[in-house]
C-alpha positions as a LaTeX table, in Angstrom:
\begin{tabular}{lrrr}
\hline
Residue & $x$ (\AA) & $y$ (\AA) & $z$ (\AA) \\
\hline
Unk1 & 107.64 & 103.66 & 89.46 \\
Unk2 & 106.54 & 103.56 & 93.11 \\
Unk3 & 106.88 & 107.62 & 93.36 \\
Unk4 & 104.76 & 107.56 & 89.78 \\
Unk5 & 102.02 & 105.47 & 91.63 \\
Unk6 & 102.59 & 107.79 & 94.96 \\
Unk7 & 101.18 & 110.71 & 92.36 \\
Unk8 & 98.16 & 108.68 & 90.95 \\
Unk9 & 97.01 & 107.65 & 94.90 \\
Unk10 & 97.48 & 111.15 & 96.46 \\
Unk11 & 95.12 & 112.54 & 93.90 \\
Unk12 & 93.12 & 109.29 & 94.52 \\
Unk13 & 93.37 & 110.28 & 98.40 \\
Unk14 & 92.59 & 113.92 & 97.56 \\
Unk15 & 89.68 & 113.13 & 95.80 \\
Unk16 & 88.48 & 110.79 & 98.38 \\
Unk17 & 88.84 & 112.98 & 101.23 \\
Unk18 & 86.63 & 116.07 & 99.11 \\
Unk19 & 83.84 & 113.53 & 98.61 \\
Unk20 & 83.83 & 112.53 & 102.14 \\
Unk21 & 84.02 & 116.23 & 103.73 \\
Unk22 & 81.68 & 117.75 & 101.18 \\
Unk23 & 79.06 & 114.02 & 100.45 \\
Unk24 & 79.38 & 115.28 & 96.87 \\
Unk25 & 77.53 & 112.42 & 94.30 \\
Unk26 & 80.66 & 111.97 & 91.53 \\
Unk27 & 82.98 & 109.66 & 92.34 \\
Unk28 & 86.28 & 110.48 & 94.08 \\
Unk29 & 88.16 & 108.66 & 91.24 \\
Unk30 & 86.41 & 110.81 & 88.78 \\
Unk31 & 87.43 & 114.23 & 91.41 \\
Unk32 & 91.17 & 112.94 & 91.79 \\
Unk33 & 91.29 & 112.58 & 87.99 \\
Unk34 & 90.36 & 116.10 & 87.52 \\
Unk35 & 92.83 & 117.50 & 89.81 \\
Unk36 & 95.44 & 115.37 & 88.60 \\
Unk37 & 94.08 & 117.08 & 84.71 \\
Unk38 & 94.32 & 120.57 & 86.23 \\
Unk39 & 97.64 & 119.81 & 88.10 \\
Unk40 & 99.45 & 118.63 & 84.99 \\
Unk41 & 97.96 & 121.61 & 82.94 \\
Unk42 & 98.91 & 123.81 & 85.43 \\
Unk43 & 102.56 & 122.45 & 85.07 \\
Unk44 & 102.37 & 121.65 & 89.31 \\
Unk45 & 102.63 & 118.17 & 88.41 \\
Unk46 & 105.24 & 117.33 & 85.40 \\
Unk47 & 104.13 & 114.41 & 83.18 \\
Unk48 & 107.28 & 112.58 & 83.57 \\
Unk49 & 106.19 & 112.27 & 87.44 \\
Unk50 & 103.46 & 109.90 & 86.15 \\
Unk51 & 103.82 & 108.89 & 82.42 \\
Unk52 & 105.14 & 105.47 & 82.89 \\
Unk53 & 102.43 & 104.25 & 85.33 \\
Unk54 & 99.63 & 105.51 & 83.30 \\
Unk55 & 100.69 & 104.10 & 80.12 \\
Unk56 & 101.20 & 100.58 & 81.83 \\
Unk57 & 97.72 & 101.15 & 83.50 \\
Unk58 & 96.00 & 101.89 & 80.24 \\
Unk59 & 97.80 & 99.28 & 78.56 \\
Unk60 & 96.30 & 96.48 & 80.74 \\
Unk61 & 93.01 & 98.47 & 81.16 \\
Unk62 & 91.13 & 95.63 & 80.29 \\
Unk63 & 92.20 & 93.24 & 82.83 \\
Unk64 & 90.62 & 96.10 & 85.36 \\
Unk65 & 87.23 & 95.00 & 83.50 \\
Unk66 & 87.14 & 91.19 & 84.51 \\
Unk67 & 85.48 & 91.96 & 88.26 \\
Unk68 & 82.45 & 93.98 & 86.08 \\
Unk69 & 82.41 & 91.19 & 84.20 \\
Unk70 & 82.05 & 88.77 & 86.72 \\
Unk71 & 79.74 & 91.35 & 88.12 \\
Unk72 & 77.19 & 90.21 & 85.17 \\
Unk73 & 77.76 & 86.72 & 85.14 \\
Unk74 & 76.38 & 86.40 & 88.57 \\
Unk75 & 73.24 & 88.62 & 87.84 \\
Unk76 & 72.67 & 86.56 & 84.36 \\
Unk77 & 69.52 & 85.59 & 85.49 \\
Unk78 & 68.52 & 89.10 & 86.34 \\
Unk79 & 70.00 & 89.94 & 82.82 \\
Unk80 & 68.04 & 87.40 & 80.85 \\
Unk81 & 64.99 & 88.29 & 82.38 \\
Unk82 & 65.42 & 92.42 & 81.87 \\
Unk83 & 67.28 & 92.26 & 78.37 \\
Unk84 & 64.98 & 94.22 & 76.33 \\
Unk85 & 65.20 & 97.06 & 78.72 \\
Unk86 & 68.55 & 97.06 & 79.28 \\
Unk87 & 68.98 & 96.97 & 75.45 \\
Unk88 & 66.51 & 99.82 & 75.00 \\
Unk89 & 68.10 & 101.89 & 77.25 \\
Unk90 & 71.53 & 101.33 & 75.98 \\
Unk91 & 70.65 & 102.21 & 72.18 \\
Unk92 & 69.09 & 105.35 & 73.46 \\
Unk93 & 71.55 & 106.49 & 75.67 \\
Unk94 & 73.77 & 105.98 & 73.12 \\
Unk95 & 72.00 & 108.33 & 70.48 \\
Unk96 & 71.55 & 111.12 & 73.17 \\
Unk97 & 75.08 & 110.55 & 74.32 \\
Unk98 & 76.31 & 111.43 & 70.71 \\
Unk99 & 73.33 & 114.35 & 70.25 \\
Unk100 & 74.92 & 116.23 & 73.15 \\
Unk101 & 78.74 & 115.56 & 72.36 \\
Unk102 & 77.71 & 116.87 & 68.82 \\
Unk103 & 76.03 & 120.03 & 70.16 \\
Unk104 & 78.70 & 120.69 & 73.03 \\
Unk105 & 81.34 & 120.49 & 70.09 \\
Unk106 & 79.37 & 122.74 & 67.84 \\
Unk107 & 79.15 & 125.71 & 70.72 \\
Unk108 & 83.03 & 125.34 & 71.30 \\
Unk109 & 83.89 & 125.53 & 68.11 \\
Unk110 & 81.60 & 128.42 & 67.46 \\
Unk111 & 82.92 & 130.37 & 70.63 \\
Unk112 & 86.23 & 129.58 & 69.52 \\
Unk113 & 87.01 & 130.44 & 65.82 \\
Unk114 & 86.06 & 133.89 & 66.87 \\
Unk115 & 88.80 & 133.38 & 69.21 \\
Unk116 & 91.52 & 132.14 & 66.80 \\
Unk117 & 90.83 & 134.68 & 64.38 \\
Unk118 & 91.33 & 137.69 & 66.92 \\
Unk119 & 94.78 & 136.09 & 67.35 \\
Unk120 & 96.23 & 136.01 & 63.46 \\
\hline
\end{tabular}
């Protein structure tokens, strides 16, 4: 388990270190992620290296939500007075979220069933 978690921070690490030599704006959780995806696919990192500490940090995922939480509790009265926007903004975001998954999936499947059909 600790060399498991030794994976997870070193692309943590990795990811913090681009972000601080390069002052790109995505988080270096998001860039360590990413690498870890590309190691794994890459087969430089095996999934056995780091299957038991992800599933036991997706299965208490939620308890990694209770400082956000808290987060809006305090701000409540900043909430209450704001609500409709925040509302607004989350029903929209919502329907443009799902407008551009929709499209993004329509182009890969279209550039792909070419694709598989070339290979039967």
């Amino acid at each position: 388990m600790i060399l498991q978690c030794a994976v997870l921070f070193a692309f943590l690490a990795i990811g913090e270190f681009i972000v601080w030599f390069t002052g790109i704006p995505i988080p270096s959780s998001i860039i360590g992620m990413l690498l870890l995806t590309a190691a794994l696919r890459a087969r430089v990192v095996r999934l056995i290296w780091v299957d038991k500490v992800a599933d036991f940090l997706v299965k208490n995922l939620g308890f990694f939500f209770v400082p956000a939480a808290v987060g809006i509790i305090r701000h409540f009265g900043l909430i209450k007075v704001q609500w409709m926007p925040i509302v607004g903004a989350s029903i929209v975001s919502t329907f443009v979220i799902i407008a551009i998954t929709g499209w993004a999936h329509q182009i890969v499947r279209r550039l792909t069933s070419g694709h598989h059909e070339l290979s039967r």
